[in-house]
Structures are given as structure tokens and as C-alpha cells.
N, C-alpha and C positions, 0 to 999 in steps of 0.2 A: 504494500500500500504506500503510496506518494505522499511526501509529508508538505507542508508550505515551511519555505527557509528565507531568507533574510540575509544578506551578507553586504558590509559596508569593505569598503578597500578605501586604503591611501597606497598611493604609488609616489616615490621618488620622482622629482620635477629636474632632480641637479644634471639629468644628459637631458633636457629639455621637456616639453610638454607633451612633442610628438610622442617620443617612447611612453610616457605615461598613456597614452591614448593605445596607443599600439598594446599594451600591458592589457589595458580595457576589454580592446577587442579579442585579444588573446584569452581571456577567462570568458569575456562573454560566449563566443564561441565555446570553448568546451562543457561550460553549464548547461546552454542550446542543447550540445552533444549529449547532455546527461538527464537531462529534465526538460521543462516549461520552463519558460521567462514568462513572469507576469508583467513587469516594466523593470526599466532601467533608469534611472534616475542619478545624471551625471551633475555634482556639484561643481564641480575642477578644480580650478587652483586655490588653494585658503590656508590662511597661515597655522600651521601646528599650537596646539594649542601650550607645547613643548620640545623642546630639540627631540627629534629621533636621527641618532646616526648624526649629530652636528647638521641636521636642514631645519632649516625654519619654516618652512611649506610643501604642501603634498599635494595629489590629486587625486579627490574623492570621488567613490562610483559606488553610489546602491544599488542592489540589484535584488529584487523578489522573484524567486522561483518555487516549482514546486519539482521534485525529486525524489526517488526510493532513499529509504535511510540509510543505506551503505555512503552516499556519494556525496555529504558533507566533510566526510575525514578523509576522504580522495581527495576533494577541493583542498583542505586544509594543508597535508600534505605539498600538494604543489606548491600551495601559495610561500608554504618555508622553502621549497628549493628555488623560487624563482626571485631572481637578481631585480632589484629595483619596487620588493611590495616592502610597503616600512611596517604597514598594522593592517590586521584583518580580521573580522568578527561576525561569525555564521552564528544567527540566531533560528530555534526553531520557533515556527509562531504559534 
């Protein structure tokens, strides 16, 4: 059974905005791959609320989907091995 999830991303801005957009598409697409998108809700650039990693700004991307339970800790998973996500928080609704 498919759960509804929630997941907020900041992505590093310091090799530009492009890559962070690129970052975007990159999760968005394999969420797509794994679930429903219910919307995407792109904040972009906004100042940290604190240093992560010595940046003073991120770009933010909400995304609501719905998903089997296995393929939050998949997401999670990647989002630690992949270069340029500073914070990310899968909520289940």
C-alpha cells in the first residue's frame, strides 16, 4: 500500500544555481520513477537559517508524493551519497 511523503531539500548554490536545479531534476525524476508527484513546490534560493558546510544559502525544493514504504530510505540513502544536498527531511503525512 502507497503511503503520502513529504520531502523538503536544500541543495548547495556554491557551483551555482544551475547545479542546484539540475540536483532538482535529478530527485525529481527518480521519485517520478518510484511513486506519484502530487506537486512540486520550488522555493530556490534563501538564506540558511545557519552555516551548513561554511554556505550561507541553499536551494529549496518541496516535493509531495505518494510511494510504497520501502522507497523513502532508498531516497534517503541517495540523498547522503549525492554531492551538493546540504539537508533533507522525508516526512510521512
Amino acid at each position: 500500500m502507497a503511503g503520502n511523503y513529504e520531502v523538503m531539500m536544500v541543495f548547495s548554490v556554491k557551483n551555482g544555481e544551475e547545479a542546484a536545479v539540475a540536483l532538482k531534476e535529478k530527485f525529481q525524476t527518480l521519485i517520478e520513477a518510484n511513486g506519484t508527484i502530487d506537486s512540486v513546490d520550488e522555493w530556490g534560493k534563501r538564506r540558511l537559517a545557519y552555516l551548513i558546510n561554511d554556505e550561507e544559502e541553499g536551494y529549496y525544493v518541496l516535493i509531495n508524493f505518494s510511494a510504497e514504504p520501502a522507497f523513502p530510505a532508498e531516497l534517503d540513502r541517495v540523498f547522503k551519497i549525492t554531492d551538493g544536498v546540504l539537508r533533507t527531511m522525508i516526512i510521512k503525512k
